[in-house]
C-alpha positions in Angstrom: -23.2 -61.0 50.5 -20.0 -62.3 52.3 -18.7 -60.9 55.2 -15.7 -58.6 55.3 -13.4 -59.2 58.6 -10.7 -56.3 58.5 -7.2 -57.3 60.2 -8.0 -56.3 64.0 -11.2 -58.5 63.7 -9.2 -61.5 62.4 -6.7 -60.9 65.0 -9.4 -60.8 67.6 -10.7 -64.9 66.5 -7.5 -65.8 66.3 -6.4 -65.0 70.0 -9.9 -66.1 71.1 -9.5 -69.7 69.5 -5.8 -69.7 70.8 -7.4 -69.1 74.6 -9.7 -71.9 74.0 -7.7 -74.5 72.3 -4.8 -73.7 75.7 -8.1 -73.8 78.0 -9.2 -77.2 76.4 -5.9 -78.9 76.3 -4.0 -77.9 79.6 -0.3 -78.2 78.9 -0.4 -77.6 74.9 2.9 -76.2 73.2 3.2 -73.3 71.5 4.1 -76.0 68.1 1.0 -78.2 69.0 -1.4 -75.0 69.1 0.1 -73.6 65.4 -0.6 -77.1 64.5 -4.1 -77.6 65.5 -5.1 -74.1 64.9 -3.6 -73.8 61.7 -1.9 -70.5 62.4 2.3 -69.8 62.2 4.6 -70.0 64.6 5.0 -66.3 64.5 1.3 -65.6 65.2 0.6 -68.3 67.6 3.4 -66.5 69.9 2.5 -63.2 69.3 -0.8 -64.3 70.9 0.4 -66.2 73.6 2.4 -63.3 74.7 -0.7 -61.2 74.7 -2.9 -63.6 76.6 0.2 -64.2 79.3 0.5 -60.1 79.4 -3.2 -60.2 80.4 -2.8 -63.3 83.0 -5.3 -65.3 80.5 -2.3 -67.9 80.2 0.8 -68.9 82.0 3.6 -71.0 81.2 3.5 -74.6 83.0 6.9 -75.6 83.0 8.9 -78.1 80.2 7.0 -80.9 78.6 8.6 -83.9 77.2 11.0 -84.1 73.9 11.0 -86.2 71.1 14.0 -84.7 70.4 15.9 -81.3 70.5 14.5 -78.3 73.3 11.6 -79.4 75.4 8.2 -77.3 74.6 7.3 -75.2 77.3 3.8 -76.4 78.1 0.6 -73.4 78.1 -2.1 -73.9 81.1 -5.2 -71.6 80.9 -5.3 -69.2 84.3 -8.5 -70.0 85.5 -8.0 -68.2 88.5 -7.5 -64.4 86.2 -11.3 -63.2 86.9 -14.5 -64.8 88.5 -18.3 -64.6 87.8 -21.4 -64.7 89.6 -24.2 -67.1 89.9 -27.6 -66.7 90.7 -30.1 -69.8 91.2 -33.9 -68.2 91.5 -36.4 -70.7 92.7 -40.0 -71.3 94.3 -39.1 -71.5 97.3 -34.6 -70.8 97.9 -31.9 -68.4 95.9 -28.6 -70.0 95.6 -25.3 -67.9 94.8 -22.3 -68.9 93.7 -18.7 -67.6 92.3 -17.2 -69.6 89.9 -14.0 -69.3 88.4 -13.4 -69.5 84.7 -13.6 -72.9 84.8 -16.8 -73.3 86.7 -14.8 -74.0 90.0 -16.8 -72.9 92.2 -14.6 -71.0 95.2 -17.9 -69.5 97.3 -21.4 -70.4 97.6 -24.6 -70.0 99.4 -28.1 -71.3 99.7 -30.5 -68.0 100.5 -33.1 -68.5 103.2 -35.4 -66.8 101.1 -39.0 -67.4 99.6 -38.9 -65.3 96.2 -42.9 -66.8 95.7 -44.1 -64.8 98.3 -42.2 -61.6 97.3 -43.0 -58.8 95.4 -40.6 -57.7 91.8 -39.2 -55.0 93.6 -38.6 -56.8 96.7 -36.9 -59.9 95.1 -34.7 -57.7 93.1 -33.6 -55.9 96.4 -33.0 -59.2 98.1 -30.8 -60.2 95.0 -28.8 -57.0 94.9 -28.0 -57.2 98.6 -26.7 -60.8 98.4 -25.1 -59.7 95.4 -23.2 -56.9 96.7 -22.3 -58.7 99.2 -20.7 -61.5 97.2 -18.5 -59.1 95.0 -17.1 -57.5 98.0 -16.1 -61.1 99.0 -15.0 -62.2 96.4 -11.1 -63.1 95.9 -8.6 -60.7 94.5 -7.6 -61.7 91.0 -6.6 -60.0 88.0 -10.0 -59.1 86.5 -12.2 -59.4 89.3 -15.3 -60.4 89.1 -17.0 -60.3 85.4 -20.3 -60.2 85.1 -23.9 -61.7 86.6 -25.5 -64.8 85.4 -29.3 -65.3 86.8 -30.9 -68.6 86.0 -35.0 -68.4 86.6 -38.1 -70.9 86.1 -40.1 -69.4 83.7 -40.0 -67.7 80.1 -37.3 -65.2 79.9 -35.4 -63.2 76.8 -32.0 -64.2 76.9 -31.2 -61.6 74.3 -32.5 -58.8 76.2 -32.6 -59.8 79.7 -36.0 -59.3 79.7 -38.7 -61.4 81.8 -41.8 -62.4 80.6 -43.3 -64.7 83.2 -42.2 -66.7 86.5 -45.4 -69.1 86.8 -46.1 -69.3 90.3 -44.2 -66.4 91.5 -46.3 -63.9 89.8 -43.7 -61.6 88.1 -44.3 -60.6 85.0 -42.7 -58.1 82.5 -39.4 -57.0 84.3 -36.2 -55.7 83.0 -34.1 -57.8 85.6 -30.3 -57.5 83.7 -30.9 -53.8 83.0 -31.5 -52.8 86.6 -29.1 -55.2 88.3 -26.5 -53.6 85.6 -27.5 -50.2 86.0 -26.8 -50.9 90.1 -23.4 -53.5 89.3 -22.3 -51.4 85.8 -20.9 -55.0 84.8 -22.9 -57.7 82.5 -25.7 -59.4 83.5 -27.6 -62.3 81.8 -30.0 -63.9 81.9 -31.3 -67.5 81.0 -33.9 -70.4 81.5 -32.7 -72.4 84.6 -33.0 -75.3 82.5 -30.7 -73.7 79.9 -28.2 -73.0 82.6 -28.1 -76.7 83.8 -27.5 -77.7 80.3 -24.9 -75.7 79.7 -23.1 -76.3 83.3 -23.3 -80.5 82.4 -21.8 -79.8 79.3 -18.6 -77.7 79.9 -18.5 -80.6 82.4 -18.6 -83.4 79.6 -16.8 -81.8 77.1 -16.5 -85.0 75.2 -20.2 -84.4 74.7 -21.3 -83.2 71.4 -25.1 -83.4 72.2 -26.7 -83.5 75.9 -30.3 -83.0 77.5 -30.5 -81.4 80.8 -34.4 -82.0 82.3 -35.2 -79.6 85.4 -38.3 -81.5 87.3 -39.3 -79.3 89.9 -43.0 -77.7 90.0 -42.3 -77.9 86.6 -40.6 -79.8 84.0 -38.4 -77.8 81.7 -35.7 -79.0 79.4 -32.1 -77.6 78.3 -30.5 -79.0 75.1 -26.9 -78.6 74.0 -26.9 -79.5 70.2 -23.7 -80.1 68.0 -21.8 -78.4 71.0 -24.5 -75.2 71.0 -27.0 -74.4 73.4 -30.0 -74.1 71.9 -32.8 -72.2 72.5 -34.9 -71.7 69.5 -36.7 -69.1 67.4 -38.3 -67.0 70.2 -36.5 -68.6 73.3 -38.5 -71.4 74.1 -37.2 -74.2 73.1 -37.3 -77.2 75.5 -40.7 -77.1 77.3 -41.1 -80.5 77.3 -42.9 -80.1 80.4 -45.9 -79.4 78.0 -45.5 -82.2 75.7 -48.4 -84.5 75.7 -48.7 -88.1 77.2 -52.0 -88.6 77.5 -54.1 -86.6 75.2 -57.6 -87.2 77.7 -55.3 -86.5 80.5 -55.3 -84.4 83.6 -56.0 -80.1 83.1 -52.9 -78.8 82.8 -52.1 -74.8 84.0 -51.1 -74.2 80.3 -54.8 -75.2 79.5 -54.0 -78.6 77.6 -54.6 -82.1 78.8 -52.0 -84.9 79.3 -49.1 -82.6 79.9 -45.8 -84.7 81.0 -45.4 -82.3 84.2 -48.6 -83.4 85.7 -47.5 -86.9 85.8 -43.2 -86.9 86.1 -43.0 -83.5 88.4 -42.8 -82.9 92.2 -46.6 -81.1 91.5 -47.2 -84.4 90.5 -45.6 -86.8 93.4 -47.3 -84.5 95.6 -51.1 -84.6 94.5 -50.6 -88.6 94.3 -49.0 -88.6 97.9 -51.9 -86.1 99.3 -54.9 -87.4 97.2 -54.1 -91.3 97.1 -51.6 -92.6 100.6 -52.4 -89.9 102.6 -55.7 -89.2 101.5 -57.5 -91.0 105.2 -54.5 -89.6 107.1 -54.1 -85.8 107.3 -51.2 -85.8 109.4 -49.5 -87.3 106.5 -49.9 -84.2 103.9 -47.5 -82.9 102.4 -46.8 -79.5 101.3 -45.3 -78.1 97.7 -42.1 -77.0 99.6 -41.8 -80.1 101.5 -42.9 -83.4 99.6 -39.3 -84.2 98.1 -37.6 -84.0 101.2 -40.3 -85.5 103.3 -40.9 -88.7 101.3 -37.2 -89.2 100.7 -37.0 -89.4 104.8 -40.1 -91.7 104.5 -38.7 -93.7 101.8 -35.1 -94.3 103.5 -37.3 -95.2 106.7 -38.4 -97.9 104.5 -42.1 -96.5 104.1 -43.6 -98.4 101.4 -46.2 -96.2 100.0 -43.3 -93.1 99.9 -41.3 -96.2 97.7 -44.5 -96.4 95.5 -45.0 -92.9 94.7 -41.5 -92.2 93.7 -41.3 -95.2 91.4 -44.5 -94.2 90.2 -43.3 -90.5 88.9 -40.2 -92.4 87.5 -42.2 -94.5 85.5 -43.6 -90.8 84.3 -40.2 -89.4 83.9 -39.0 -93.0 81.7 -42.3 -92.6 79.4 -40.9 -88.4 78.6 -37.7 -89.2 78.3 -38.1 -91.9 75.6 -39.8 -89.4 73.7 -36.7 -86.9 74.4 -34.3 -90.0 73.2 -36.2 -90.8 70.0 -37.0 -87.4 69.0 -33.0 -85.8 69.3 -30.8 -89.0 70.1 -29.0 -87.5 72.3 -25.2 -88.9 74.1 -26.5 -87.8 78.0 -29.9 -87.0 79.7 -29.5 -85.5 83.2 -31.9 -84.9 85.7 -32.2 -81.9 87.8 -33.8 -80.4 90.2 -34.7 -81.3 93.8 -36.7 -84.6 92.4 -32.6 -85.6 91.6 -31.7 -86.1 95.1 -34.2 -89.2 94.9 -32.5 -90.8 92.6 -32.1 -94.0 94.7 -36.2 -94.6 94.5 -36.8 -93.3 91.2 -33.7 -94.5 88.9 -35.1 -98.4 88.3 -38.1 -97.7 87.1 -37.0 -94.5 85.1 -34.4 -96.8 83.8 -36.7 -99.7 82.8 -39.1 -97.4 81.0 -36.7 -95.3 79.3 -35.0 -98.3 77.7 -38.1 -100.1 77.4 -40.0 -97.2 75.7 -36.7 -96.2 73.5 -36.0 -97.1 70.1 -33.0 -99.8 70.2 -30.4 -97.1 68.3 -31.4 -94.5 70.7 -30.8 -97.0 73.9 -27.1 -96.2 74.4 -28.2 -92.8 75.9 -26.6 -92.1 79.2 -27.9 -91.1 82.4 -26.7 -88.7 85.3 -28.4 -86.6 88.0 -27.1 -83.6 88.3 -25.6 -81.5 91.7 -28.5 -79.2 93.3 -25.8 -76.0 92.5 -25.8 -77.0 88.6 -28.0 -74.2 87.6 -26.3 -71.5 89.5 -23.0 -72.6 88.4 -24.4 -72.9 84.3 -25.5 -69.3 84.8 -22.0 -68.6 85.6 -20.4 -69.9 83.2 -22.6 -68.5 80.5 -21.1 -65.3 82.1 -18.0 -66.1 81.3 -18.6 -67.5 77.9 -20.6 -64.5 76.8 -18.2 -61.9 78.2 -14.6 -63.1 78.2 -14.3 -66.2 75.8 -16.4 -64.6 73.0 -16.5 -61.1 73.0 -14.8 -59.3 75.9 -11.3 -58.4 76.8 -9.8 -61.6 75.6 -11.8 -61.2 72.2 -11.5 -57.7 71.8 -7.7 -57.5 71.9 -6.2 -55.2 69.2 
């Protein structure tokens, strides 16, 4: 049965693809947009007069002429309302405030432990910081939008519902209905790795199809397909971290054998640091909070063995990733998570794997690390995405 759109509805994706083809192409004319978007003149600046009443759009100045009046060129007001970033790991919470183009204008790494907190306690600690952020947050048009929460473990994006954080113990809270009960604004939430993904790609937006891996205690994947984020039938999608390397491999937590995690994630650097170089030498143990940091001061000291283990989980990260690149071909793979700041000790023998273990059509695939903010800023933007560019007060104009 087709879909009816009455007049205020068609009205509603036009002004929303006129905001987006202004925020993709800074400077655009009011003649280029009723040429790309297909529209008239006549709609085009009834539109733009309706996003520049709202402080969505502003005119730039004159652009060149090929001839008669100069266009006035359109810039997208980036500055017009903010959203709210929240990064929820092991062991730190990161906040940030992003404008609507993921600039971000404040931010803050949390000295907080959310594993060894309670539900009710981590969402107190959250609404605090929070609270705090709105207040400081800078005075713009719209103010501040909405909350974004990015989390390790198996969330509902649809209903802002959390399943299960593995090794923080929470289980079944409503976390975007409380914090919007105490905000009364949106709140979303996502799969860190989903909010990675996302951030990489509004920051390649010549990307149609990218892979954002989160190696941390965990491995978890985001992937942005054909320019969408995709999660799949129930949410899940990407949990590569499960995919299976070695089928007589080592126990996994998920109950299989040969899971990629146990061999490419910082659970894994640290059990071969512990149980093989400093197996003889206890005062050389490392902890799960500490092992990245501490064998990437080891490694820059020039210690061989803290060399060795790093190339070693980047051989592990190559052999996954190949089976990432053959499965979806994708344009760009990026790494995240605090195993990205070793990037110097891992990349080479990531690098030689990947292309070794990669089918020769899928070897143009790029690589990046990612920024240790690139989850809390994703979450951000999906804020903004979710709220103002699709269905908020920019899309719901009459």
């Amino acid at each position: 049965m087709a879909m009816v759109i009455d007049a205020a509805e068609m009205r509603r994706r036009n002004k929303l693809t006129v905001l987006n083809a202004i925020r993709n192409h800074p400077g655009i004319s009011r003649a280029a947009l009723s040429e790309s978007t297909g529209m008239n003149k006549a709609t085009v600046s009834s539109l733009v007069a309706e996003l520049m009443e709202e402080q969505f759009v502003v005119e730039a100045g004159p652009g060149s002429s090929t001839g008669g009046r100069r266009p006035i060129r359109l810039q997208f007001h980036a500055n017009a309302a903010y959203s709210i970033g929240v990064d929820v790991q092991i062991h730190s919470v990161r906040l940030v405030l992003c404008n609507l183009d993921h600039e971000v204008a404040w931010e803050r790494l949390l000295p907080m432990e959310p594993a060894s907190m309670s539900s009710d306690e981590l969402v107190s600690q959250l609404a605090d910081s929070i609270r705090q952020l709105i207040h400081e947050a800078p005075k713009s048009p719209h103010g501040v939008i909405g909350i974004g929460i990015s989390l390790p473990g198996l969330v509902n994006y649809r209903t802002g519902y959390i399943h299960y954080i593995p090794n923080m113990g929470i289980r079944d809270l409503p976390l975007a209905d409380i914090l919007q009960s105490e905000f009364h604004i949106p709140v979303f939430i996502d799969n860190d790795a989903n909010c990675g993904a996302w951030a990489m790609y509004r920051a390649h937006p010549a990307v149609e199809s990218l892979v954002f891996v989160n190696v941390g205690i965990g491995i978890g994947a985001g992937l942005v397909l054909g320019g969408q984020l995709y999660r799949g039938i129930a949410g899940l999608a990407g949990e590569y971290g499960h995919m299976t390397i070695d089928p007589m491999g080592l126990r996994c937590s998920c109950g299989n054998r040969g899971c990629w995690e146990q061999y490419a994630s910082e659970s894994a650097l640290l059990a071969l640091w512990n149980e093989v170089y400093a197996r003889t030498d206890p005062g050389l143990r490392c902890t799960g909070f500490d092992v990245v940091p501490r064998l990437l001061e080891r490694a820059q000291a020039g210690d061989e063995n803290a060399v060795r283990a790093f190339a070693h989980v980047g051989h592990y990260l190559g052999v996954g990733l190949a089976n990432i690149a053959n499965a979806l071909n994708p344009e760009l793979i990026v790494i995240g998570g605090r195993l990205a700041a070793s990037e110097r000790f891992v990349r080479e023998e990531l690098e030689h794997t990947l292309r070794a273990r990669t089918l020769p059509v899928a070897r143009d695939v790029r690589l990046a690390m990612a920024e240790a903010s690139v989850q809390a800023v994703g979450a951000a933007g999906i804020v903004a995405e979710e709220t103002l560019l699709r269905t908020g007060d920019v899309a719901g104009g009459g």
